[in-house]
C-alpha positions in Angstrom: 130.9 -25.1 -60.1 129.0 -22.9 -62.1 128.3 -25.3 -64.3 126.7 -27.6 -61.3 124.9 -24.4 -59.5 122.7 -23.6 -62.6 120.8 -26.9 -63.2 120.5 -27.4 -59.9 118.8 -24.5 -59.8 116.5 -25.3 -62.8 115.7 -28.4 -61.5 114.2 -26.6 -58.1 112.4 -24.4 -60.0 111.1 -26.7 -62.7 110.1 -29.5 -59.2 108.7 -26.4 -58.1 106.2 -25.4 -61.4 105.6 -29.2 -61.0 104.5 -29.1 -57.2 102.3 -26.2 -57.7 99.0 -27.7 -59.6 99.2 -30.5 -57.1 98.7 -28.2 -54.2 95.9 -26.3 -55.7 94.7 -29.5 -56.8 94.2 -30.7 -52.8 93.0 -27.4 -51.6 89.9 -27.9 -54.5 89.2 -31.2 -53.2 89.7 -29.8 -49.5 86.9 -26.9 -50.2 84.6 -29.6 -52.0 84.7 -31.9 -48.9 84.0 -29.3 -46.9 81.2 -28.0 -48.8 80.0 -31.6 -48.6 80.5 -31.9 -45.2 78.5 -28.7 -44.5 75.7 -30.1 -46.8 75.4 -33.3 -44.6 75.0 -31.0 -41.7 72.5 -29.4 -42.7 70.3 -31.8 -43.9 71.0 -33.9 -40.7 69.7 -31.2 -38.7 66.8 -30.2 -40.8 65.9 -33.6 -40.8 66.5 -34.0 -37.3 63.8 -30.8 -36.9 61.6 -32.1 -39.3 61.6 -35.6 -37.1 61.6 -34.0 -33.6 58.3 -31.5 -34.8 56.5 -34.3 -36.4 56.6 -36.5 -32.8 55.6 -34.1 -30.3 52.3 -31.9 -30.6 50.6 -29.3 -27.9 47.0 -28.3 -28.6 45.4 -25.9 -26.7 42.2 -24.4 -26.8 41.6 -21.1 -28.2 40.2 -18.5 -26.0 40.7 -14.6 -25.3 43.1 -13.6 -22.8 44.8 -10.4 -21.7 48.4 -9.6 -22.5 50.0 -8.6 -19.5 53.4 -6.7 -19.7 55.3 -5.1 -16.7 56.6 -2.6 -16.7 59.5 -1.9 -13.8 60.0 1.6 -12.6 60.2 4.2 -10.0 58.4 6.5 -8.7 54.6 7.4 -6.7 51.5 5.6 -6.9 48.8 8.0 -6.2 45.3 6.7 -7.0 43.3 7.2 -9.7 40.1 7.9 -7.5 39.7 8.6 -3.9 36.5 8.6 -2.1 36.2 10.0 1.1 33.6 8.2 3.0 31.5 8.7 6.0 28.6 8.4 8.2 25.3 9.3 7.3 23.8 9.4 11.7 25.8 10.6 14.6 27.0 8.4 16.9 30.2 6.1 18.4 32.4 3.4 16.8 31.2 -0.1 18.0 33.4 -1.9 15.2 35.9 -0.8 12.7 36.1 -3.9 9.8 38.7 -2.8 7.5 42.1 -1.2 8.2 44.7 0.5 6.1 45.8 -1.1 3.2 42.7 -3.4 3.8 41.2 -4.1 0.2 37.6 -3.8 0.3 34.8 -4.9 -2.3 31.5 -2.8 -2.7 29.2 -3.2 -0.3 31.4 -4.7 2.2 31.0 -3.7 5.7 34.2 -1.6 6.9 32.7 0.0 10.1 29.6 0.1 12.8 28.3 2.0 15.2 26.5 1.8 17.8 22.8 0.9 17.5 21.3 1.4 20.4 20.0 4.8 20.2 18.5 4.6 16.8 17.2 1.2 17.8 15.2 2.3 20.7 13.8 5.4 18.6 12.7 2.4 15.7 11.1 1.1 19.3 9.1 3.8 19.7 8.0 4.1 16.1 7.0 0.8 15.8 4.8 1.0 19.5 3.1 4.6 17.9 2.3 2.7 14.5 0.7 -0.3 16.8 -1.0 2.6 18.6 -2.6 4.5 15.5 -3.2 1.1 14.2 -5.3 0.0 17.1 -7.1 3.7 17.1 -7.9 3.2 13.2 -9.5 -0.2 13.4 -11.5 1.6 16.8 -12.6 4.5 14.8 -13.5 2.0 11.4 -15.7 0.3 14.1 -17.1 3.3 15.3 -17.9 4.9 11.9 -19.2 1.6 10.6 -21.7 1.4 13.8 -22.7 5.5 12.7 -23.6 4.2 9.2 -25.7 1.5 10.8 -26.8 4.0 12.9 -27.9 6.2 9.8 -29.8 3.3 8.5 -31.4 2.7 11.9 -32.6 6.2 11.8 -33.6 6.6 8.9 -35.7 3.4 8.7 -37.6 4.9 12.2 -37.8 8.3 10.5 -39.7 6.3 7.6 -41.7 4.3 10.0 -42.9 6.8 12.2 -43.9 9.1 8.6 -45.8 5.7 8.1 -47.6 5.9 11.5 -48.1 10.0 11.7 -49.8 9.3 7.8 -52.1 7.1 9.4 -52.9 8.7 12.3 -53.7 11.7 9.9 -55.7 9.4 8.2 -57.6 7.7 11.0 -58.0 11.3 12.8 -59.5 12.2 9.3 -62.0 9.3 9.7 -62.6 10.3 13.0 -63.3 13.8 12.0 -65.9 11.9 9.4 -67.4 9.8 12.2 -67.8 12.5 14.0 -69.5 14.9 11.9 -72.1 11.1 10.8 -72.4 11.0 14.8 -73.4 14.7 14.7 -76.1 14.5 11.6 -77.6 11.5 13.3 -77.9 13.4 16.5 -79.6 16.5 14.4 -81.5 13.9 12.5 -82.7 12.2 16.2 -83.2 15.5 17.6 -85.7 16.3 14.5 -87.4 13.0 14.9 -87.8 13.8 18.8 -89.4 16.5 17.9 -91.7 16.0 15.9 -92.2 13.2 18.0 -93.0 15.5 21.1 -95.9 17.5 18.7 -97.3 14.5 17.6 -98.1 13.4 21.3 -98.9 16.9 21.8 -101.8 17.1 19.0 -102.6 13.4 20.0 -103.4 14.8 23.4 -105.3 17.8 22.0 -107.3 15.5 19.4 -108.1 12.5 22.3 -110.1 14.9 24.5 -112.9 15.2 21.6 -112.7 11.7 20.5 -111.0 13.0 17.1 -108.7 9.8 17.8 -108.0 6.8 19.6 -106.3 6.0 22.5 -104.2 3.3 20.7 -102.9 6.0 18.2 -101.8 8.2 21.4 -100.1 5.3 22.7 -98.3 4.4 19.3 -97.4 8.3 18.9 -95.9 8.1 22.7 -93.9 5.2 22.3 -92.3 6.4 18.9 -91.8 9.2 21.4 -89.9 6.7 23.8 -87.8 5.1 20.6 -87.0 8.7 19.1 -86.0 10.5 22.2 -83.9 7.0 23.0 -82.7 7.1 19.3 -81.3 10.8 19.9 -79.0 9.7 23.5 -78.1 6.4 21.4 -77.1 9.2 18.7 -75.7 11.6 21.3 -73.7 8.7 23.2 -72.3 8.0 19.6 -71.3 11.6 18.6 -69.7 11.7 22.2 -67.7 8.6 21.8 -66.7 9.7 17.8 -65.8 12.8 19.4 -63.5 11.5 22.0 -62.1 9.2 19.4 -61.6 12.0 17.2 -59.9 13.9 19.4 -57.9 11.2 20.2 -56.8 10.5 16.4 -55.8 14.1 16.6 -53.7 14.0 19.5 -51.9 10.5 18.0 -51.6 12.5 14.8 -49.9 15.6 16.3 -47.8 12.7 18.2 -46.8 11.2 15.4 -45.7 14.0 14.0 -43.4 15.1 16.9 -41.8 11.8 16.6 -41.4 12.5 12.8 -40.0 15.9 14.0 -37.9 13.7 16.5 -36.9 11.0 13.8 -36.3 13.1 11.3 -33.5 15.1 14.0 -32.5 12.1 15.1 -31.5 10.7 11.5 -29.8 14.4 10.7 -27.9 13.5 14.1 -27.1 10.1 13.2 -26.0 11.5 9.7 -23.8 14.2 11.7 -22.5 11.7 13.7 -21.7 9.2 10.9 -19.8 12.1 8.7 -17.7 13.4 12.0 -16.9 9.4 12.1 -15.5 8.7 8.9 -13.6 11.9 9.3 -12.3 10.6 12.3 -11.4 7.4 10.2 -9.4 9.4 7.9 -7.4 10.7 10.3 -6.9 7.9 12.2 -5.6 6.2 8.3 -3.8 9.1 7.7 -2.2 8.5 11.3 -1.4 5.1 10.6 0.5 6.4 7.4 2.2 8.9 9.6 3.7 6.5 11.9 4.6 4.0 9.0 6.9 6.8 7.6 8.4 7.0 10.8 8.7 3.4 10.7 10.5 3.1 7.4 12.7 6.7 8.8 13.8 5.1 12.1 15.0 1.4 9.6 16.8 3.8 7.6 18.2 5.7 10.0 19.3 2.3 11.7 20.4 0.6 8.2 22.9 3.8 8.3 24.6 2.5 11.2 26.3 -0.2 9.0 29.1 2.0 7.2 30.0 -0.1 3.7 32.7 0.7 0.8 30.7 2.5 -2.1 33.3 1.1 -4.5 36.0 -1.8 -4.8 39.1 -0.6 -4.0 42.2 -0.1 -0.8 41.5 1.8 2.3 44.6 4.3 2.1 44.0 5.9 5.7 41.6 5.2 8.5 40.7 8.4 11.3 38.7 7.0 13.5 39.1 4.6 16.2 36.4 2.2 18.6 34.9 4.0 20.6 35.4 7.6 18.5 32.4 9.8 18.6 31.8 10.6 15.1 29.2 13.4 13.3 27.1 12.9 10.4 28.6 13.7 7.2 31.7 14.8 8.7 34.2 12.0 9.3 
């Protein structure tokens, strides 16, 4: 038995040194089919990427855009910026536009109120600027009528110079006339004379025969034709006299109505100055009532309440119908 036990148990162990390469053998080709395997995988797949990439292509274009990312949390949101806003004219809510929570651009209407007050005083501006409009173009007239005025005087003032100049100068002729009339009479009176002693002497000398009768004839009718001579001459001086006189009293006329022109022109001039005055007023007026104008649109335009900014109405304290103040609510 013992003889039996101990080769059997070489032969197990000697099958047993003989079944061990074998097994490491198949776990080598096990670990290299694997590795194959794992190889053909791969490659499969990266071709399979390769294949699927090159089919399909998305083009875009390329522009600038903002990255959003939220951010989830709790807490308060209190705004950034709050503005408070009001009315600029007293008066009562005819319209409210936007409400709590309303979001409002710039500019955009959000209340009203009522008109009709303001309205009625733009009315009234507009009727006074009508008014000192009307008045302004009266009073251009007026002044432009003085200044013709002015050159209507004046042109009279020069025209009745002209006429007292010449009445000067006629009265002077007259004067000249005059004093010729007066010589001529002096000169007839001489002539008269001596005319009167001739017929005298004649009469003394025809007694004695010293001359003949003809000669006291001739001497007496150059008598006759000097004494008529000196009332031709007299009725002359007379009527140079009158005339002078006359010249004189058209010259001291004529210079009254210079005196009268020349006041009258001054007037006129007075008159022309106080109306162009009266112009400027009446301009300034009209710029008067077209500030008023352009006060009573404003105050109007003010009626419209609209959002200074973009943003959301976060509380709203008046109501339609609310009597609000100016600057206040």
């Amino acid at each position: 038995m013992k003889l039996l036990t101990r080769p059997a148990k070489e032969h197990v162990a000697i099958e047993e040194m003989l079944a061990l390469p074998a097994l490491k053998l198949r776990r080598r080709w096990v670990l290299v089919l694997a590795l194959v395997l794992v190889l053909i995988v791969g490659t499969v797949a990266v071709v399979g990427v390769r294949s699927s990439a090159a089919v399909s292509y998305d083009t875009v274009l390329v522009a600038r855009r903002d990255l959003e990312q939220l951010v989830t949390a709790t807490g308060t949101v209190n705004p950034q910026n709050t503005v408070l806003v009001g009315t600029q004219e007293s008066g009562t809510v005819s319209e409210i536009d936007a409400d709590y929570n309303s979001h409002v651009r710039k500019t955009e209407v959000i209340a009203r109120l009522d008109p009709a007050t303001l309205q009625a005083v733009l009315d009234q501006a507009n009727a006074a600027l009508a008014q000192a409009r009307a008045q302004a173009r009266a009073a251009a007239a007026t002044a432009s009528g003085a200044r013709s005025g002015v050159g209507s005087a004046d042109a009279t003032q020069r025209a009745a110079q002209a006429t007292a100049e010449a009445a000067r100068a006629t009265a002077r002729a007259s004067v000249a006339a005059m004093k010729s009339a007066r010589s001529n009479v002096s000169k007839a009176e001489s002539a008269v004379a001596l005319a009167l002693q001739t017929v005298a002497r004649d009469r003394q000398l025809i007694a004695p025969g010293y001359i003949a009768q003809s000669q006291l004839d001739t001497d007496r009718s150059n008598l006759v034709a000097q004494q008529t001579g000196l009332q031709a001459a007299e009725a002359a001086f007379a009527q140079e006299r009158a005339q002078a006189r006359a010249s004189e009293s058209q010259a001291i006329a004529s210079s009254a109505q210079v005196v009268t022109q020349t006041y009258t022109a001054a007037s006129a001039g007075s008159t022309a100055e106080a109306q162009a005055e009266n112009g400027a007023a009446a301009q300034s007026a009209v710029a008067a009532a077209e500030a008023n104008v352009k006060t009573a649109q404003s105050n109007l335009s003010k009626t419209v309440i609209t959002s200074p900014i973009d943003g959301t109405v976060v509380a709203r304290d008046v109501s339609v119908g609310t009597t609000v103040a100016a600057g206040l609510q």
